[in-house]
N, C-alpha and C positions, 0 to 999 in steps of 0.2 A: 503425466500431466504437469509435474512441477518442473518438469526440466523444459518443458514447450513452452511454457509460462516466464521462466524467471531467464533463462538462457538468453535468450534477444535483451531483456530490461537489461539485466549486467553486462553485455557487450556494449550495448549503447552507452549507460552508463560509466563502466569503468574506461571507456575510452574517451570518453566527455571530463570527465570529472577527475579521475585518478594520476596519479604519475606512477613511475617505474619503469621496467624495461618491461618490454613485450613479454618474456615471462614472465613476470609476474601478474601482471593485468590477467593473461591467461590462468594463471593458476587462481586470482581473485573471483574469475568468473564461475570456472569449474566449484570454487568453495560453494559461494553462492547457490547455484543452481542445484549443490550435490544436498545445502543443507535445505534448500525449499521445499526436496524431492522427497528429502526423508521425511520431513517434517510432516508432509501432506500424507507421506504413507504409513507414516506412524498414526497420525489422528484418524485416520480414515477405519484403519485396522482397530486401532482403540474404540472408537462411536460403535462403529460395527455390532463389535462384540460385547461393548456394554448395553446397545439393544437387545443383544437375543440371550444375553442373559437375564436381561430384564423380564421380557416377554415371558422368558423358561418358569422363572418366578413366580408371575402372578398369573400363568396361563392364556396372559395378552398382551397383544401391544397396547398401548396407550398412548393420549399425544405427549405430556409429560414425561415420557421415557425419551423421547430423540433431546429434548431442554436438557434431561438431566445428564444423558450419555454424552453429549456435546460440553456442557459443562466441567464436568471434571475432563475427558480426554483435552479441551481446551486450556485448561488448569496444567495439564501434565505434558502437555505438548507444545502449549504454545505461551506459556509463561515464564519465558527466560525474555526478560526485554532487551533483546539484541535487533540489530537493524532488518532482518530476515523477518522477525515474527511483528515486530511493527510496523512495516510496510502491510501484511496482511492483515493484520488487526484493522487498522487504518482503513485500506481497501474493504473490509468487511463493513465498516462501521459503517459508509458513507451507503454503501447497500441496503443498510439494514431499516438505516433511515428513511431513506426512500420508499421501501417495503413497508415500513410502518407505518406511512403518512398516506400510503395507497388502502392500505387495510383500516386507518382509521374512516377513509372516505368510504371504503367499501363497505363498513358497519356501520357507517351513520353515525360517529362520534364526532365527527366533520363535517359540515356541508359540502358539497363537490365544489371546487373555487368556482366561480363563473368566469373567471380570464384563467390564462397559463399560469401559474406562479413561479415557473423556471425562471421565467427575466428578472421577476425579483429577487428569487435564490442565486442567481448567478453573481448579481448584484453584492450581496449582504456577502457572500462567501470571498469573490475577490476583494472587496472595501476592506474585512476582516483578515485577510491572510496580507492584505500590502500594509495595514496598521500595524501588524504581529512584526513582518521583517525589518519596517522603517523603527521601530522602538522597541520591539521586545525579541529579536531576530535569536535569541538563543532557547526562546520556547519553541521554534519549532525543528521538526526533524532534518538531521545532517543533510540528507541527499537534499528535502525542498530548500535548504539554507544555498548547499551548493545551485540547488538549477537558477533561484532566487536573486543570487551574486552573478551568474554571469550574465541574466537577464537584466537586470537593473543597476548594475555594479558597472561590471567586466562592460556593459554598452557605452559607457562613458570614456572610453578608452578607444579609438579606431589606427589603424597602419595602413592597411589593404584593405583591393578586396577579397583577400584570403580571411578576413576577420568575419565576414558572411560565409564563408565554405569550410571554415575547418575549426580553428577555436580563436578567440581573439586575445590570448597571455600567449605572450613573444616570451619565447623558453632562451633563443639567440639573441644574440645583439645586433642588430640589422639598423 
């Protein structure tokens, strides 16, 4: 799963974003994808089996065993902050979110909104990530800095129209 997953992102990206020769981009990708794979099959193996030792335990599963086996395998697996496990944290969080704000409606700790409130959250999330890059652009993560730059940056700059079909930094002198 982590190699279906991360394989196409680092292609995309390492050919978007990176320099070097073709092998090496190749070998940036395979890293990539080799440490997403493990990563995912290490935690999975770890949750696993701090569930059903838990369960062996107290003679049951409970809900607080998947929090707590999650917790440390997360702890032991996915806290090296390197670019691999922050892009998943990341992606996790923005999930998690969402999932919370549905369970809070679904408990009644919320009213159900009466409009959408995506149009506003879409709102407050772009207003705050273009604030973040225009004045504080090294709090956020490498690759969105990179997409960041050649969207808002790198667009101020035109040659062609190769600079729509392929990337718009002239590597030649043309």
């Amino acid at each position: 799963y982590g190699a279906k997953i991360r394989a196409p992102h680092a292609l995309v990206m390492t050919f978007l974003f990176k320099s070097g020769s073709l092998r090496e981009k190749l070998k940036s990708i395979a890293q990539a994808t080799y440490a997403h794979s493990r990563n995912l099959a290490y935690f999975v193996f770890t949750y696993k089996g701090l569930l059903a030792a838990q369960a062996r335990l107290q003679g049951k599963k409970i809900p607080f065993h998947s929090f707590l086996a999650a917790c440390i395998g997360g702890w032991l697996v996915f806290g090296d902050n390197n670019p691999i496990n922050s892009q998943i944290i990341m992606y996790l969080l923005s999930r998690i979110l969402f999932g919370l704000a549905r369970l809070a409606v679904e408990k009644g700790y919320i009213p159900q909104p009466k409009q959408d409130p995506f149009p506003l959250l879409a709102a407050l999330v772009w207003g705050t990530v273009l604030w973040l890059f225009e004045y504080h652009r090294e709090t956020l993560q490498p690759s969105l800095q990179s997409s960041m730059t050649y969207l808002y940056d790198d667009s101020e700059v035109w040659h062609d129209l190769s600079d729509f079909l392929i990337y718009n930094k002239r590597t030649d002198s043309k």
